[in-house]
N, C-alpha and C positions, 0 to 999 in steps of 0.2 A: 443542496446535495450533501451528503455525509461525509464524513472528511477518513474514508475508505474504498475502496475497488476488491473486494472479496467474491472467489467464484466457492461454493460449497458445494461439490456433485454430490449427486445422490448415486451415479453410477459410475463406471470404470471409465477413467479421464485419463489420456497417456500423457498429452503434452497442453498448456496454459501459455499461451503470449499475451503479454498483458504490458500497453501501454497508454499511458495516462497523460495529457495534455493539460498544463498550466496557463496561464497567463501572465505575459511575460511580467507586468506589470504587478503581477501578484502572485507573488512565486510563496509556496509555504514556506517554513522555516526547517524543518525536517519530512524525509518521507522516511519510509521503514518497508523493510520486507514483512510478510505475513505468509509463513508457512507451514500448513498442518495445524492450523489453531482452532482448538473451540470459539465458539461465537459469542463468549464470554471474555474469550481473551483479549478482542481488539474492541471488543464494544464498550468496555470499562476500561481498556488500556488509557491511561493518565500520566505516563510519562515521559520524556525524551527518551531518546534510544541513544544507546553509547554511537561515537562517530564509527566503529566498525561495523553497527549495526544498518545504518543509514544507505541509503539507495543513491545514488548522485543524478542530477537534474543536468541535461545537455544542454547546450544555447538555444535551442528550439523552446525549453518548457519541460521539456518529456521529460518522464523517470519513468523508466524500459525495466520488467524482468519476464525468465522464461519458468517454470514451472515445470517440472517431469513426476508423473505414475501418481498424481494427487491420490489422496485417502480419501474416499468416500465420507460425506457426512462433515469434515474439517475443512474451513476455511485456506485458500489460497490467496494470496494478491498484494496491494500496495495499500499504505496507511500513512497519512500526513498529519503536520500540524502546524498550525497556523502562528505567525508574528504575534504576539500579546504587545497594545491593544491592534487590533486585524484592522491593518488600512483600509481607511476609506476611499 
């Protein structure tokens, strides 16, 4: 699985609920919000994101966002990354 949840409409999208289930056992080490971006910007994205930037993971696993009036063609959704080295 790619370490993304990206919706790109191609047509008029009002509202995106977007939640993403972990394990508890292997929680990443950051998620990030991903709003309005080209599909170059999270697909090359290579860095941590400042802590204001970061999505927060609930006792369940989840990291929840909601999404309003998406731009056609631009990426919405959630982006992770993983513990270096990624437990086995």
């Amino acid at each position: 699985m790619r370490d993304y949840y990206v919706l790109r409409p191609e047509r008029r999208c009002d509202r995106f609920d977007l939640r993403v289930r972990f394990s508890r056992e292997r929680l990443p080490a950051w998620v990030r919000r991903v709003a309005d971006e080209d599909v170059y910007s999270y697909n090359t994205y290579a860095g941590v994101p400042a802590a204001g930037e970061r999505v927060s993971i609930d006792l369940a696993g989840e990291a929840a966002e909601a999404f309003a009036r998406l731009r056609p063609h631009y990426g919405s959704g959630l982006q992770w990354g993983w513990p270096v080295p990624y437990p086995s």
